[in-house]
N, C-alpha and C positions, 0 to 999 in steps of 0.2 A: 504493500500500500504506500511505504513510502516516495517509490517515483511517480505513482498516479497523482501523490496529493502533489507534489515538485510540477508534475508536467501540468495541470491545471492553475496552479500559483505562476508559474513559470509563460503560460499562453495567454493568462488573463493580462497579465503586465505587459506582455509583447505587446499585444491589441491595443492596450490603453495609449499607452507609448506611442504607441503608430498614427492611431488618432490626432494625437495633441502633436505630434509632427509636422503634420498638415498645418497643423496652427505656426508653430514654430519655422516654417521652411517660409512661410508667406509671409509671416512678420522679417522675416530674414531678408528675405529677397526687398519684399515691400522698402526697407530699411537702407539696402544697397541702392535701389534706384529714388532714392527721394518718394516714396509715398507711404501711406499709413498703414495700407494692409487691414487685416478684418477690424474692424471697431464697434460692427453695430449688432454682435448678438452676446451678451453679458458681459463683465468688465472687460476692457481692451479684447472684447471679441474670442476671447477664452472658449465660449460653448460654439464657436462657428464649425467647429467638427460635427458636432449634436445635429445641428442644424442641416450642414450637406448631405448627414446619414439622411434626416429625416426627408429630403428633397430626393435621395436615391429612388430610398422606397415611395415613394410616389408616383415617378418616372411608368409610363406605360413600357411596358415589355413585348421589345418587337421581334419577329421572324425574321428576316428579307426571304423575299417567295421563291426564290431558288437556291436555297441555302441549304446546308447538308444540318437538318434542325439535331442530332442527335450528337453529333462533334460540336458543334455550334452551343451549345447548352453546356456539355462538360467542358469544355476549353477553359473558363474562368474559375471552375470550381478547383480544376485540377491544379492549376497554376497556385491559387489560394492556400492547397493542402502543402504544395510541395513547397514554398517557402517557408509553413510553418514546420516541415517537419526536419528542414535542418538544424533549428533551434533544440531536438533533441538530447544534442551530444555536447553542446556549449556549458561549460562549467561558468557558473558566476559567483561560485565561494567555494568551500571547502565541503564536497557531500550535495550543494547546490546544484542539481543537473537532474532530467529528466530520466537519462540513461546514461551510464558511463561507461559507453564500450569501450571495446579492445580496439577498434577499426574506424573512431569517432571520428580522423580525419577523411578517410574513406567514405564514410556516411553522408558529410557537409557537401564533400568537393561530388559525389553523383548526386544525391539529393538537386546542386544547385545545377548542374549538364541537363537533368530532366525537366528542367522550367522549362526550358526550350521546345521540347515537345508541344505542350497543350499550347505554344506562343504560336508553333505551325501549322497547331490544331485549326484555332482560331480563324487564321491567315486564310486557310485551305477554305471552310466552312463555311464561310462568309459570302464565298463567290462573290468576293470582289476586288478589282483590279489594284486600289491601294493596299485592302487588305493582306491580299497575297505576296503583294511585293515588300512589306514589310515581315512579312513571316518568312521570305525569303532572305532578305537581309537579317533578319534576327538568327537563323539556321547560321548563314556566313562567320556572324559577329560570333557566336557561343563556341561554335568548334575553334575559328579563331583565338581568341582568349582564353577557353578553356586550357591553352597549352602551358600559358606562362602561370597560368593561376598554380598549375597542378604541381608545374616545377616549382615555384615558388613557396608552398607550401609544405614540398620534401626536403624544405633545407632546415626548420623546427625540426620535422617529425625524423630527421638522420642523424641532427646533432643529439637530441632526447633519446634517440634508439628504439619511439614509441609511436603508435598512429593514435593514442589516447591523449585527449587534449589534457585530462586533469596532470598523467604522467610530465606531457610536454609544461604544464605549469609548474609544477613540483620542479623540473629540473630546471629552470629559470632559477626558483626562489635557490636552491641549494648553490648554483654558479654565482649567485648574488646580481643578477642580470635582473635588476626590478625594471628598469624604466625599456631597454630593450637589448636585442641580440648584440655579440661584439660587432664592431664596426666592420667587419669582412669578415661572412657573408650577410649577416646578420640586419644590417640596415638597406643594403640593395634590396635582397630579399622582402622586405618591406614595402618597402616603395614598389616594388614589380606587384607584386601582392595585392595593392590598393589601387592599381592602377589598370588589372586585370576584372578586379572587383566591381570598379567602373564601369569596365566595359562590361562585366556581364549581366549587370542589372541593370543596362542601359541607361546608364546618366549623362546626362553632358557633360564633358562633350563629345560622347560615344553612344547618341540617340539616334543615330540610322536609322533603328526598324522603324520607329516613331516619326522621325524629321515632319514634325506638323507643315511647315512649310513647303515638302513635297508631299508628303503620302496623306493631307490630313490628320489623322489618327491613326496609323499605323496598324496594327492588326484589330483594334479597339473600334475601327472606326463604325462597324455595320452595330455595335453595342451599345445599348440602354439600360437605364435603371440600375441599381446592384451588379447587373451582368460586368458592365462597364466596371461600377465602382469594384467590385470583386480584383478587376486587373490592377487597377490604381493601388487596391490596398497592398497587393501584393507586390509591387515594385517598391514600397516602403517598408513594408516585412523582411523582403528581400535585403535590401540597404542598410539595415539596423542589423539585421542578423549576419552580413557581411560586416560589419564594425565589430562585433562583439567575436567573433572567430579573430580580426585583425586583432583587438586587445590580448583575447587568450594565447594565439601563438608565438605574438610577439611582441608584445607591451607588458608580459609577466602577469596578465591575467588578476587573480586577486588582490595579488601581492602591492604594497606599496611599502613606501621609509619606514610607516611608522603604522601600528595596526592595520595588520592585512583585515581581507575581508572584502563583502559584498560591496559597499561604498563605493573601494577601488574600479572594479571591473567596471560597475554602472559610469563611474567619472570617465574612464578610459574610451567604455562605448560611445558614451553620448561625443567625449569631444571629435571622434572619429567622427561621428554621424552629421557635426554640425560642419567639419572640417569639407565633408562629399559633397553638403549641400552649398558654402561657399564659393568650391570648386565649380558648382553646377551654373553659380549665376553669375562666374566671371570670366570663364571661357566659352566662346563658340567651337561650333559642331564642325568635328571634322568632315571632310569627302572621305567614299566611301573609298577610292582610293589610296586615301593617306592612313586610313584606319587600317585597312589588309595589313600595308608598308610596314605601320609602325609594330604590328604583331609581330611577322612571321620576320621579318628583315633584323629587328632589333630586341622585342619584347622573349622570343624563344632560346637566341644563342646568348642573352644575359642570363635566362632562367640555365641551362646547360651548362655555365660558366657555373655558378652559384649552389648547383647543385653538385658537381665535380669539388669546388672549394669544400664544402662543406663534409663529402668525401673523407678530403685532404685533414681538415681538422678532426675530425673522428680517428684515423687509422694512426697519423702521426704528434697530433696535438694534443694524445692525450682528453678530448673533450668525452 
């Protein structure tokens, strides 16, 4: 019983989280370009999440009359589950985790490859011309990135000698590495990590499938109501649960100077989280060309590098 009561403590807070995110990304943004952002639904616009919930569910729930209605339906749901169910294996204290497997990094990194599915799903279902071409560029982008994320991720789990996050934290706190990995490979590693992370939960400015300015709405576009919101929420699910993996594997997870504990991990997440969202409203979108480029030309033989160093410090370093 005690991961049931972890994993329902544990999904209730994601969600709320994710909610008041909404709130937070738009005071953000609002704030970068000179305007106010929500203000008109309870203090400083605080319940404006409450409120867009309540306008989903309202929203008529449409078909389009040539649409594959049966892919078209689960697309949204499936994307919804499979962002939450990476949050399984994230440790955020000590025993705090819904499941603390052996294979926890294995779990996160497929867990997060399978978004992409229900993203084609969608794409495919919709029987429609932007829709598809956005689910076709989402397909591009996820295998693309998915390369340097995975390497990125085996430089933790080689130096730990573990695919378990709580272990990969544990051996942080023991190296005395609270704030992050040694400088080589350990901070590259990082940054390829976050920047992979980007890309695969499509932020800007790695929103190809998306790009509103050519596709519209990108695979979202033939959706209404909750169906819609369903995807939205999941690409902030997605975004917070990618921060909170970046904290665990390599910002030392619970750990801080001075009492460890849940506190840490939350501080570490959220600044990651507001760190993406900054990122989102100060650069533009790349072409889809320069996105392949920066993958496969630059993003893979740094993860390859990093992952050989890391190797290197295991066999001879003594780590």
């Amino acid at each position: 019983m005690h991961w049931l009561l972890w994993s329902v403590v544990i999904i209730t807070v994601l969600m709320t989280t994710t909610a008041w995110a909404l709130w937070l990304e738009r005071k953000l943004a609002a704030r970068m370009g000179s305007r106010l952002g929500p203000t008109m639904v309870g203090r400083h616009g605080l319940l404006q999440p409450i409120a867009d919930l309540l306008k989903l569910l309202q929203k008529e729930d449409i078909l389009p009359e040539a649409a594959d209605g049966a892919l078209f339906n689960l697309a949204p749901i499936l994307t919804a589950v499979f962002a939450i169910a990476t949050v399984a294996v994230v440790p955020f204290g000590e025993g705090v985790i819904a499941a603390d497997l052996d294979i926890g990094v294995l779990w996160v990194l497929a867990f997060g490859g399978l978004m992409v599915i229900p993203v084609w799903m969608a794409g495919w279902a919709s029987n429609n011309k932007f829709a598809l071409l956005g689910g076709m560029r989402a397909v591009a982008q996820a295998v693309s990135y998915e390369v340097p994320l995975v390497l990125a991720s085996m430089v933790p789990v080689i130096l730990a000698g573990s695919m378990s996050m709580t272990d990969i934290v544990h051996y942080q706190q023991q190296h005395s590495w609270i704030a992050l990995w040694p400088t080589l490979p350990g901070l590259p590693a990082f940054l390829l990590f976050l920047l992979a992370s980007l890309a695969e939960s499509n932020r800007i400015p790695f929103d190809i499938p998306e790009a509103e300015s050519e596709l519209v709405a990108g695979v979202s576009t033939e959706y209404t109501g909750m169906k819609f919101g369903l995807f939205y929420m999941a690409e902030y699910i997605h975004t917070l649960v990618s921060s909170a993996i970046g904290a665990a594997l390599f910002l030392g997870g619970w750990s801080g100077p001075f009492a460890p504990g849940l506190h840490w991990m939350l501080l570490k997440t959220l600044g990651l989280f507001v760190f993406i969202y900054v990122v989102r409203w100060t650069l533009l979108r790349f072409r889809q060309d320069q996105l392949m480029r920066l993958a496969w030309v630059w993003l893979v033989p740094m993860g390859l590098v990093l992952v050989f160093m890391a190797a290197v410090v295991v066999v001879w370093g003594g780590a």
